[in-house]
N, CA, C and O atoms as a printed pandas DataFrame, in Angstrom:
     atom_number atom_name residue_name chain_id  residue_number  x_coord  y_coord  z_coord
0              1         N          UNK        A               1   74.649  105.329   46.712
1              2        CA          UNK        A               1   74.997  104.130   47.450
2              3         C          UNK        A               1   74.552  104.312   48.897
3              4         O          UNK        A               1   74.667  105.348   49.553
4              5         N          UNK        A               2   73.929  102.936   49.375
5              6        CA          UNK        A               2   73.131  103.410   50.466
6              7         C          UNK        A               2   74.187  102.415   51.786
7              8         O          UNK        A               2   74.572  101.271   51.547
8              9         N          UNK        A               3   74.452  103.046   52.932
9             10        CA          UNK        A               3   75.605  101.744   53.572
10            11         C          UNK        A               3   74.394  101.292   54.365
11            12         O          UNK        A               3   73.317  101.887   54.397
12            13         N          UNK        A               4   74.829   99.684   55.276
13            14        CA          UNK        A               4   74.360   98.980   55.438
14            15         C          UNK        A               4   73.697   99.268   56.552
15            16         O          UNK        A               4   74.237  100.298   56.955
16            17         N          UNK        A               5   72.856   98.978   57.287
17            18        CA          UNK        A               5   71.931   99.390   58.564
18            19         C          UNK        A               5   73.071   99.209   59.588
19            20         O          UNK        A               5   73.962   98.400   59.329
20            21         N          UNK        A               6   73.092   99.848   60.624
21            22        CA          UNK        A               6   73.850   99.451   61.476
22            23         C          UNK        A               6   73.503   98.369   62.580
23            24         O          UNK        A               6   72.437   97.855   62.917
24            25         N          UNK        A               7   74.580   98.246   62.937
25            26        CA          UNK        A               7   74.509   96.098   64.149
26            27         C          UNK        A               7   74.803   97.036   65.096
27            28         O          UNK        A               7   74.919   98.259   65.175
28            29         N          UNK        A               8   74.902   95.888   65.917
29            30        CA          UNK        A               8   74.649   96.088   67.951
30            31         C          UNK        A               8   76.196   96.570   68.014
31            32         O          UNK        A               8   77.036   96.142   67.222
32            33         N          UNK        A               9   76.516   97.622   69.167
33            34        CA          UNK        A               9   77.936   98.036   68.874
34            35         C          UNK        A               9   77.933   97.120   70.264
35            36         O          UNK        A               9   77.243   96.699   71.192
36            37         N          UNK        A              10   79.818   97.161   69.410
37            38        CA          UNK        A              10   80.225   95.950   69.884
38            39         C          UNK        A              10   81.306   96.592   71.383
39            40         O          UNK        A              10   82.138   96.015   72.083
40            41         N          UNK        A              11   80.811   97.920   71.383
41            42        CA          UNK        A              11   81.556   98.067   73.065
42            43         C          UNK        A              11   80.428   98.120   73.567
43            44         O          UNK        A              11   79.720   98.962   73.014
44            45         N          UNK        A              12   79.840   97.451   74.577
45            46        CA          UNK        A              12   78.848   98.071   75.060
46            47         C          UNK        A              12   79.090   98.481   76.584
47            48         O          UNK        A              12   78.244   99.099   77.230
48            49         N          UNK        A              13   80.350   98.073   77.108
49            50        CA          UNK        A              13   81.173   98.594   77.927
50            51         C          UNK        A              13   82.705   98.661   77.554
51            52         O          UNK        A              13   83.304   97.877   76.818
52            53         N          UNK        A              14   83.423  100.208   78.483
53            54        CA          UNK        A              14   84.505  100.223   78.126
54            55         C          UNK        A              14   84.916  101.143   79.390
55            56         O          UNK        A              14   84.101  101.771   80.066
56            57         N          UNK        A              15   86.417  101.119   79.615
57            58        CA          UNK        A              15   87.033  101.545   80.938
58            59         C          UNK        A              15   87.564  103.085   79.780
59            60         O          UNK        A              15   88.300  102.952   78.802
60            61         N          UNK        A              16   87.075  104.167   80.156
61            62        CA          UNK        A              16   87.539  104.994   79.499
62            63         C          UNK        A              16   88.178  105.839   80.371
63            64         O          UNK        A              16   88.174  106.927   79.794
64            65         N          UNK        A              17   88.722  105.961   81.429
65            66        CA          UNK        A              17   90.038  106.912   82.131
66            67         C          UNK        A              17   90.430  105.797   83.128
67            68         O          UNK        A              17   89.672  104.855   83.361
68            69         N          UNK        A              18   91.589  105.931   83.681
69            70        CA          UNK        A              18   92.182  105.431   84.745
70            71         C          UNK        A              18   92.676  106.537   85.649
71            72         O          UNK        A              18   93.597  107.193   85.162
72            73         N          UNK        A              19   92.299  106.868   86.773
73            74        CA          UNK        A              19   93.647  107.977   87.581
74            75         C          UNK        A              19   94.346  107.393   88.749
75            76         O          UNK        A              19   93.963  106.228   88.851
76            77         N          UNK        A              20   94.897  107.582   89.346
77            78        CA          UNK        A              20   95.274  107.672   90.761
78            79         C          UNK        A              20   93.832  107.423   91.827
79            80         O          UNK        A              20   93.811  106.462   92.595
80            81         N          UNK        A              21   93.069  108.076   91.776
81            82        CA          UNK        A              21   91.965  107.961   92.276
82            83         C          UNK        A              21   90.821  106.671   92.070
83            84         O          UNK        A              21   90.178  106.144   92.978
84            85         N          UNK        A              22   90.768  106.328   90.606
85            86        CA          UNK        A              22   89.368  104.994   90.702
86            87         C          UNK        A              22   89.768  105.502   89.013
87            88         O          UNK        A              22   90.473  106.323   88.426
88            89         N          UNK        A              23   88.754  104.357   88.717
89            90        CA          UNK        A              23   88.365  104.090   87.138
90            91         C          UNK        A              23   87.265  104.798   86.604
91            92         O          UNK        A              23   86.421  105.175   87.418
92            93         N          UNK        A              24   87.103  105.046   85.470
93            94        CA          UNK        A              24   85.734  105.528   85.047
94            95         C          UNK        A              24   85.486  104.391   83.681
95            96         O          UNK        A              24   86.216  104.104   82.732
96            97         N          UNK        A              25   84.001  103.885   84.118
97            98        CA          UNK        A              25   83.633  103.060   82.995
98            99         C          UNK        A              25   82.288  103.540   82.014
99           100         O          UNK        A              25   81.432  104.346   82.377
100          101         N          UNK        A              26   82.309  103.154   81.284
101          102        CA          UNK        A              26   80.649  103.801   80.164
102          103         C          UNK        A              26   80.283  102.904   79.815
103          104         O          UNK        A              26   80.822  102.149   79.006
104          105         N          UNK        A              27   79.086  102.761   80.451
105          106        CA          UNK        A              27   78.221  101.380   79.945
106          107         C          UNK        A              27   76.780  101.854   80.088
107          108         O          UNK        A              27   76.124  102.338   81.009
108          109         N          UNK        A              28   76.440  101.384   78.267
109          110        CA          UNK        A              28   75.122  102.120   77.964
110          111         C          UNK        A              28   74.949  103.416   77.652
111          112         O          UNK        A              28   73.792  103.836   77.640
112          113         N          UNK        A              29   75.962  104.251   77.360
113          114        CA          UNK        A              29   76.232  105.489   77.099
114          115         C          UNK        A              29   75.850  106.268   78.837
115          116         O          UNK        A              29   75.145  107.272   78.937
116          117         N          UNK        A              30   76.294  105.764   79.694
117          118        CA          UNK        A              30   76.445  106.399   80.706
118          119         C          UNK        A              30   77.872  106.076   81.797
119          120         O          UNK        A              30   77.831  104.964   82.325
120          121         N          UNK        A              31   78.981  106.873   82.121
121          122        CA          UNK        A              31   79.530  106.962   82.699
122          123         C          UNK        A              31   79.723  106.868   83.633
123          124         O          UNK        A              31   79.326  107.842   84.272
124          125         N          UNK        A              32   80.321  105.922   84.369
125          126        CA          UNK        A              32   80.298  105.621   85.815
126          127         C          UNK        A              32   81.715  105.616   86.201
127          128         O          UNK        A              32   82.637  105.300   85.449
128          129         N          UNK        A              33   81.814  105.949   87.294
129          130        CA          UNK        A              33   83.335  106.508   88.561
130          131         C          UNK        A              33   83.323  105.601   89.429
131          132         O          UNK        A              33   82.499  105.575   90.343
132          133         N          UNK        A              34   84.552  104.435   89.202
133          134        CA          UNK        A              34   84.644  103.557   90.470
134          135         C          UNK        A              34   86.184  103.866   91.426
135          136         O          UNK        A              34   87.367  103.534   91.356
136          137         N          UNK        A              35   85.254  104.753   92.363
137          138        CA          UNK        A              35   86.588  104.983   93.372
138          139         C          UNK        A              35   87.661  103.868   93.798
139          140         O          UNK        A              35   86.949  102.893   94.040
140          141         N          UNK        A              36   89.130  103.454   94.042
141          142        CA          UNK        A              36   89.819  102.677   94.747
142          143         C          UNK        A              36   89.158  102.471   95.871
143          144         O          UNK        A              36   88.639  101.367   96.035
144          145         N          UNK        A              37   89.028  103.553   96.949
145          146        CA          UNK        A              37   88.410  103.466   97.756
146          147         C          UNK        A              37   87.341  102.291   98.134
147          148         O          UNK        A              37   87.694  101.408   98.916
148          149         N          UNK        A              38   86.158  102.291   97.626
149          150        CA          UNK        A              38   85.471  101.799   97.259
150          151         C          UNK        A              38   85.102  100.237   96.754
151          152         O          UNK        A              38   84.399   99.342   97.224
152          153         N          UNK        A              39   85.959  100.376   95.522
153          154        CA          UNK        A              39   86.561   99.069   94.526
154          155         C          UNK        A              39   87.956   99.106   94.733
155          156         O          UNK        A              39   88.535   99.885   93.976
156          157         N          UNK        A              40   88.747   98.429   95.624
157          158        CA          UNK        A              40   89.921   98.223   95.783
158          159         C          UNK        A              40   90.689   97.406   94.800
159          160         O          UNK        A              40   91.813   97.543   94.317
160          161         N          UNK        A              41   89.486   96.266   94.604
161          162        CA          UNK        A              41   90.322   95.015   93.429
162          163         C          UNK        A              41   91.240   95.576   92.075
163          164         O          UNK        A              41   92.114   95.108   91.345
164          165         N          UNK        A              42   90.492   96.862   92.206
165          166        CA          UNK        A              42   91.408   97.817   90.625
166          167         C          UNK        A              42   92.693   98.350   90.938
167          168         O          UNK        A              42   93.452   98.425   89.971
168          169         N          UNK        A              43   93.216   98.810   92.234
169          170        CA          UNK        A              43   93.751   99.716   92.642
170          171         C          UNK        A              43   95.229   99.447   92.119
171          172         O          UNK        A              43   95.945  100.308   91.607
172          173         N          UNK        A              44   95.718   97.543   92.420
173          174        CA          UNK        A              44   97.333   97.483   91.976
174          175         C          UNK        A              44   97.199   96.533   90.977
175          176         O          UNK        A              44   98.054   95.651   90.890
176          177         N          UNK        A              45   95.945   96.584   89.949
177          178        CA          UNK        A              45   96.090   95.464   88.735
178          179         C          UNK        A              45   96.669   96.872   87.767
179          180         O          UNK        A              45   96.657   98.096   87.894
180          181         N          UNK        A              46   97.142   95.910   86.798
181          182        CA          UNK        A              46   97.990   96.244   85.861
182          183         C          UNK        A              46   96.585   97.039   84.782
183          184         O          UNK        A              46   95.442   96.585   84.844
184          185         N          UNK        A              47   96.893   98.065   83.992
185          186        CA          UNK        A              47   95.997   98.137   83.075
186          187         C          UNK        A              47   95.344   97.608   82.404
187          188         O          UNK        A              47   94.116   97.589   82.335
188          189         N          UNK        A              48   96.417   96.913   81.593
189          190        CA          UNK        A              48   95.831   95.601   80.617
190          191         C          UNK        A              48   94.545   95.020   81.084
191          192         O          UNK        A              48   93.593   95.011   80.302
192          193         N          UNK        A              49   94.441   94.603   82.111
193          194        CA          UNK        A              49   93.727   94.057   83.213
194          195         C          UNK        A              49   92.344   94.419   83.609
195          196         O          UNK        A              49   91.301   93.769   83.672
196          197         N          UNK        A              50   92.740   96.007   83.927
197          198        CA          UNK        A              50   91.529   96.717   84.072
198          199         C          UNK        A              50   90.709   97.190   82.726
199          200         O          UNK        A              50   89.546   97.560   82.885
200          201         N          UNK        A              51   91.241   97.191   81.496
201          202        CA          UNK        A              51   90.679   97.384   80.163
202          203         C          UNK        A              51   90.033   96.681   79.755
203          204         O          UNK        A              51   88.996   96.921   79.136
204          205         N          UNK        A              52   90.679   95.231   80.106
205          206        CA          UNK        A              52   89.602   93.574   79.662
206          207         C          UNK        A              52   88.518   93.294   80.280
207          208         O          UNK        A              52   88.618   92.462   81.182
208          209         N          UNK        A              53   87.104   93.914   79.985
209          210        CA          UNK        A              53   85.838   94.382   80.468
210          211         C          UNK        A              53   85.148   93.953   79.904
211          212         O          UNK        A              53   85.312   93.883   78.686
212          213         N          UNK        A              54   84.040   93.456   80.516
213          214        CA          UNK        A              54   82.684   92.693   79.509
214          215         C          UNK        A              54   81.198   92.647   79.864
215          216         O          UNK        A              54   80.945   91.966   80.858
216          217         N          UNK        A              55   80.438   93.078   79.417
217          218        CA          UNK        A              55   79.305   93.155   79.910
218          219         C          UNK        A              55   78.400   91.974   79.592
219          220         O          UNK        A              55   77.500   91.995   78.753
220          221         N          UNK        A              56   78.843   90.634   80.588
221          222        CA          UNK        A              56   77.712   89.190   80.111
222          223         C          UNK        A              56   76.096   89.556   80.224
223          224         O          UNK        A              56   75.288   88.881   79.586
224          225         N          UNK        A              57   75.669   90.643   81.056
225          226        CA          UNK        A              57   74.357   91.110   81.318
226          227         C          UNK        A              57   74.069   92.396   81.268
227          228         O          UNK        A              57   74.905   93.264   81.519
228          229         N          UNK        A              58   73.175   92.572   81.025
229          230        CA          UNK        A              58   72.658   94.260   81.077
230          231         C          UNK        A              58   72.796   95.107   82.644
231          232         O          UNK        A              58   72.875   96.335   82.674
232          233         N          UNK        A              59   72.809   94.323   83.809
233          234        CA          UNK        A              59   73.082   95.103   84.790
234          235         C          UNK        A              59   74.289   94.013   85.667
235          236         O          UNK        A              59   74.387   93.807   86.877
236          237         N          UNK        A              60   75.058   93.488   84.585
237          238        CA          UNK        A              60   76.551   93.482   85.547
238          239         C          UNK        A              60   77.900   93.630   84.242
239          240         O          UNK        A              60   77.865   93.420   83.029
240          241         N          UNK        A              61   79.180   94.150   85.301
241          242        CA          UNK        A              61   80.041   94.444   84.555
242          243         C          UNK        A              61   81.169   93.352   84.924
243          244         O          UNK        A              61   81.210   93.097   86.128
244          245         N          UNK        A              62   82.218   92.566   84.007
245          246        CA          UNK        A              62   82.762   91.571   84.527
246          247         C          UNK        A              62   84.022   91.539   84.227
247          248         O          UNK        A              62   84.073   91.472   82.999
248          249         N          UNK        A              63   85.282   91.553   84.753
249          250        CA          UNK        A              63   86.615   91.787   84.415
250          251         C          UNK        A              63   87.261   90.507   84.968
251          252         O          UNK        A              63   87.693   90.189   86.076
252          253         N          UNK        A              64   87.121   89.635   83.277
253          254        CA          UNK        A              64   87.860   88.387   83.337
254          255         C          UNK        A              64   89.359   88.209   83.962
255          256         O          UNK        A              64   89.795   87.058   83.996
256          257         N          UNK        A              65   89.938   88.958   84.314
257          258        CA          UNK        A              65   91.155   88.558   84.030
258          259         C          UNK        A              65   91.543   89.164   86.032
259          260         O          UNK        A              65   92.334   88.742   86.876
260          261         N          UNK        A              66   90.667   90.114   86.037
261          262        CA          UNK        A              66   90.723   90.343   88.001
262          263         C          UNK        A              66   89.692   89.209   88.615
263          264         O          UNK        A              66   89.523   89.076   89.827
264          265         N          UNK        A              67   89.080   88.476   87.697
265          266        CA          UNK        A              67   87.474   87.632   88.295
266          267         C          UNK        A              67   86.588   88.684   88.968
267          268         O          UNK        A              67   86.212   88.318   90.082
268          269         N          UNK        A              68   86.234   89.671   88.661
269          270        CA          UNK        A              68   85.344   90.875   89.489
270          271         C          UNK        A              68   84.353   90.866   88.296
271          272         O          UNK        A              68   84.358   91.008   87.073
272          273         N          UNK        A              69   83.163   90.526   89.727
273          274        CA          UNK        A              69   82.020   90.751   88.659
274          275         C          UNK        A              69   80.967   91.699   89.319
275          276         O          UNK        A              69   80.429   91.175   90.295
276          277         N          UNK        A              70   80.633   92.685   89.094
277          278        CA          UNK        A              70   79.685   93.797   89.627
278          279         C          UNK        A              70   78.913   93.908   89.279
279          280         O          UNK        A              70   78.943   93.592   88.089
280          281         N          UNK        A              71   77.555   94.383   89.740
281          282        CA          UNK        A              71   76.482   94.989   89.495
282          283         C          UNK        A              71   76.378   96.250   89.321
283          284         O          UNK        A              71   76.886   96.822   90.285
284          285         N          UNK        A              72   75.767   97.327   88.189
285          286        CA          UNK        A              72   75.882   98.434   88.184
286          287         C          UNK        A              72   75.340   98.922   89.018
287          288         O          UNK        A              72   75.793   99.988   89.434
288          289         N          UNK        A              73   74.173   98.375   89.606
289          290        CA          UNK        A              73   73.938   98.871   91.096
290          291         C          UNK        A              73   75.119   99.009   92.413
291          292         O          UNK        A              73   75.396   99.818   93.299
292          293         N          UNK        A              74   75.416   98.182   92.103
293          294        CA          UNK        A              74   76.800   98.565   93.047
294          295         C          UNK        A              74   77.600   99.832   93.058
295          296         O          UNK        A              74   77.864  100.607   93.978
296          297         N          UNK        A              75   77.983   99.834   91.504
297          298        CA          UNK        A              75   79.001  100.831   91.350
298          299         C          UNK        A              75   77.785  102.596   91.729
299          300         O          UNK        A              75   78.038  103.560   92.452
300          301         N          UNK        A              76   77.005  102.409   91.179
301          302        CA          UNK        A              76   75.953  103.679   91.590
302          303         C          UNK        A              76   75.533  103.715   93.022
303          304         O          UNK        A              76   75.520  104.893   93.378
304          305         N          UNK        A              77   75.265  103.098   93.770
305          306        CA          UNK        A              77   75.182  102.981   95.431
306          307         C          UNK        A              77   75.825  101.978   96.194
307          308         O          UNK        A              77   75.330  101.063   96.853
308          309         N          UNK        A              78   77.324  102.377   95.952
309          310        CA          UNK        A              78   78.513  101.572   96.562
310          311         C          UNK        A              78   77.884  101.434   98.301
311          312         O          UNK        A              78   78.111  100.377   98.890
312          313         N          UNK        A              79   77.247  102.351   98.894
313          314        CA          UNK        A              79   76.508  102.635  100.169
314          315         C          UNK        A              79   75.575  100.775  100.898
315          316         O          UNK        A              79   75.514  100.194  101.981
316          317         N          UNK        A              80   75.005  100.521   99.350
317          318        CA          UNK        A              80   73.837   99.501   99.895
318          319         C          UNK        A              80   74.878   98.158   99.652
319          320         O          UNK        A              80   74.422   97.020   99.766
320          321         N          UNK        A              81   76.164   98.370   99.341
321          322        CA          UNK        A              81   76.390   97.254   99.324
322          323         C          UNK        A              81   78.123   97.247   99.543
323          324         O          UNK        A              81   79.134   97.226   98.840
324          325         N          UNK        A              82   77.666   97.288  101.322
325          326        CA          UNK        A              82   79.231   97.546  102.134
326          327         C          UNK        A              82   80.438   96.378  101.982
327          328         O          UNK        A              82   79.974   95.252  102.161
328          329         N          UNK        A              83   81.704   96.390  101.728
329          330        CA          UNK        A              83   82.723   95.456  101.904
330          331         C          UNK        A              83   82.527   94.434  103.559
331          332         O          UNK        A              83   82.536   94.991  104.657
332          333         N          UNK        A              84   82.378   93.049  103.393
333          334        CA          UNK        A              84   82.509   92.603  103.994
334          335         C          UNK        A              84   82.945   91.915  104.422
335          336         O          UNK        A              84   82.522   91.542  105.516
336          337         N          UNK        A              85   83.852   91.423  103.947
337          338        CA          UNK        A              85   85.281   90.468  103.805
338          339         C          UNK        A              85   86.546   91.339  104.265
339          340         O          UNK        A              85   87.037   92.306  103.683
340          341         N          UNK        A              86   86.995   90.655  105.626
341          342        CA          UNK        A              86   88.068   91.021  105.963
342          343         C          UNK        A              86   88.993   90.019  106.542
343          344         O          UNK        A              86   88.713   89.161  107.379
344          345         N          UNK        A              87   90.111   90.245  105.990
345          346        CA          UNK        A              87   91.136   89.323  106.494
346          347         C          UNK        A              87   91.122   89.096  107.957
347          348         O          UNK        A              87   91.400   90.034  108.704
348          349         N          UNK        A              88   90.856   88.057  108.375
349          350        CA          UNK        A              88   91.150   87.468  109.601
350          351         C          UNK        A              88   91.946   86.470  110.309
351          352         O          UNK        A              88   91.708   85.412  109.728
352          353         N          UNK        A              89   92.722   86.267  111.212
353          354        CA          UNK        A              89   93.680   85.448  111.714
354          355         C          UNK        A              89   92.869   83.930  111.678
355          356         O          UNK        A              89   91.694   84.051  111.332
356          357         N          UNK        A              90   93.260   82.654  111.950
357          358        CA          UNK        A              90   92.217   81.726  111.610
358          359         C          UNK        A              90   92.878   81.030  113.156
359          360         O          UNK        A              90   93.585   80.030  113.035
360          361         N          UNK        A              91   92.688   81.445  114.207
361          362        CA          UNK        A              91   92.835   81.108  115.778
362          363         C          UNK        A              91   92.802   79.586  115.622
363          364         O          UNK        A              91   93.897   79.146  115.974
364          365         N          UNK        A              92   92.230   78.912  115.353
365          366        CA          UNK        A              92   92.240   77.281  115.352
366          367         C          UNK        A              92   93.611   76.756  114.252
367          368         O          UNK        A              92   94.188   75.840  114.838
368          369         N          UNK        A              93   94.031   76.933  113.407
369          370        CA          UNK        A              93   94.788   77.009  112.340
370          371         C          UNK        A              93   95.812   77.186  113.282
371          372         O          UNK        A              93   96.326   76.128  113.644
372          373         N          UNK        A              94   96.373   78.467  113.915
373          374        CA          UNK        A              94   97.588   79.222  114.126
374          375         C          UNK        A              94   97.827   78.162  115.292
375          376         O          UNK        A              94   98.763   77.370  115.176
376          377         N          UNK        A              95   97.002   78.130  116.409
377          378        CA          UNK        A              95   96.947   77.140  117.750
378          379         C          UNK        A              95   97.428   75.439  116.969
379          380         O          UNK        A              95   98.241   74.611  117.379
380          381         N          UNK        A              96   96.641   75.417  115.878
381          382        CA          UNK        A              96   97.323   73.778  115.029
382          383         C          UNK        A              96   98.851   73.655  114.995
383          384         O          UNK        A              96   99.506   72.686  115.379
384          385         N          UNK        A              97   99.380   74.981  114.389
385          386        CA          UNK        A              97  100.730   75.046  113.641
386          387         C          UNK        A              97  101.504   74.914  115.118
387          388         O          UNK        A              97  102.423   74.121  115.323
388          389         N          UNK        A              98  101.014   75.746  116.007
389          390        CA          UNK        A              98  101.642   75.985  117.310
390          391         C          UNK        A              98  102.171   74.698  117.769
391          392         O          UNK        A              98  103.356   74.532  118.059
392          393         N          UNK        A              99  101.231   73.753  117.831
393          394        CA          UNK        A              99  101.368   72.811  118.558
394          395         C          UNK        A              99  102.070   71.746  117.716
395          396         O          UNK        A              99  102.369   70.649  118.189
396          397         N          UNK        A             100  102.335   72.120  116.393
397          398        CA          UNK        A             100  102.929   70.555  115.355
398          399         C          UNK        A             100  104.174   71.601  115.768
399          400         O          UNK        A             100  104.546   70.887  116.699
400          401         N          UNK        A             101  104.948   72.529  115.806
401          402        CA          UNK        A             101  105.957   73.291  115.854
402          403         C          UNK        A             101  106.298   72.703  117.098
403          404         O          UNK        A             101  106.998   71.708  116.910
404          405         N          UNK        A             102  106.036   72.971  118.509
405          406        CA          UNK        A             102  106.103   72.280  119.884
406          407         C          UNK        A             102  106.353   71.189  119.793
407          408         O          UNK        A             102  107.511   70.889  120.084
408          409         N          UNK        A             103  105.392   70.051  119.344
409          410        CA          UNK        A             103  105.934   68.687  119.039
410          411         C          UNK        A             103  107.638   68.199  118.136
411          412         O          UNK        A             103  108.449   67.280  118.253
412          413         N          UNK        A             104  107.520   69.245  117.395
413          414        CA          UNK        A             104  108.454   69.073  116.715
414          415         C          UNK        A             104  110.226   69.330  116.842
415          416         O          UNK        A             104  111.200   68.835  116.275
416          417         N          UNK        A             105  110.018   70.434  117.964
417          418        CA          UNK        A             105  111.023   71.238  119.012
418          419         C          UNK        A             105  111.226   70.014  120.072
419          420         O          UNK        A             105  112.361   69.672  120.405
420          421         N          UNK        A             106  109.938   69.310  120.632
421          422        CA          UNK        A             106  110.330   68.200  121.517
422          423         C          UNK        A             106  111.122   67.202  121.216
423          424         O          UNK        A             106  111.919   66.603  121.937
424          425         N          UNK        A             107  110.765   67.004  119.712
425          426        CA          UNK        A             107  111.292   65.479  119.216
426          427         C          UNK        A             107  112.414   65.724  119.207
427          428         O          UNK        A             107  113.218   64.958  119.739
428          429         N          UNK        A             108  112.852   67.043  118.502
429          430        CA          UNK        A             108  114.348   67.349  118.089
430          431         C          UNK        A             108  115.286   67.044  119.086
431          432         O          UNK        A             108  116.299   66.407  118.794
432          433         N          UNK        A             109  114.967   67.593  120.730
433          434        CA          UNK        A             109  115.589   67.911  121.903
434          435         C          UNK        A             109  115.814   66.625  122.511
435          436         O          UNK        A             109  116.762   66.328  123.238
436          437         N          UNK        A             110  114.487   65.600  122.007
437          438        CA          UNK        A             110  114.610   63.955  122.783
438          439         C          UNK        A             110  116.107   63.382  122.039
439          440         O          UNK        A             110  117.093   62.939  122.629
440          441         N          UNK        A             111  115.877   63.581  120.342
441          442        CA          UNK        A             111  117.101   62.863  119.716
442          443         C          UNK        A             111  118.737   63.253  119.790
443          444         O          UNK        A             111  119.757   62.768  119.300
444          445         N          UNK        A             112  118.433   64.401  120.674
445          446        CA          UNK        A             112  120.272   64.886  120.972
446          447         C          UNK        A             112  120.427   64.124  122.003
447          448         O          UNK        A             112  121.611   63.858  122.208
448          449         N          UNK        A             113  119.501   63.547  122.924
449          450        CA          UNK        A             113  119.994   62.798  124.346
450          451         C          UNK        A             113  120.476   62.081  124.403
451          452         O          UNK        A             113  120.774   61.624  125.507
């Protein structure tokens, strides 16, 4: 009895350790180390989370459930492709609130008179 040819395996990515430190993923039969450091978006998701992994392309990795979608270039020269998003105060916004708060302190103070 001869078994059947084998099909396309059906992990073709998978999160195979978690530590304290970053994730390790294998995609393509090669192993890759994504530091916290680095990839922060992993650091306080739940496992479940970080396990639900999918490879829509041959050079990106996509974790439906964090919306993170990477390039394996990324994860191999985290270097060429620096974090650039940082939380910032929104000065026009805060000066808005300021001033509906002020108005609103005035009105209060007119209607006790």
């Amino acid at each position: 009895m001869r078994s059947a040819l084998r099909g396309r395996s059906i992990l073709d990515v998978e999160v195979t350790n978690v530590s304290q430190h970053g994730l390790w993923v294998l995609v393509g039969g090669r192993e890759l180390f994504l530091p916290f450091k680095k990839f922060p978006w992993f650091k306080d998701a739940p496992v479940a989370q970080v396990l639900n992994v999918a490879l829509p392309h041959p050079t990106h990795i996509y974790w439906p459930d964090l919306d993170v979608d990477l390039s394996i270039e990324s994860i191999e020269f985290p270097e060429r492709f620096p974090l650039v998003s940082r939380t910032r105060p929104n000065n026009v916004l805060q000066r808005t609130r300021a001033k509906r708060r002020l108005k609103s302190v005035k009105r209060s103070r007119g209607a006790r008179r």
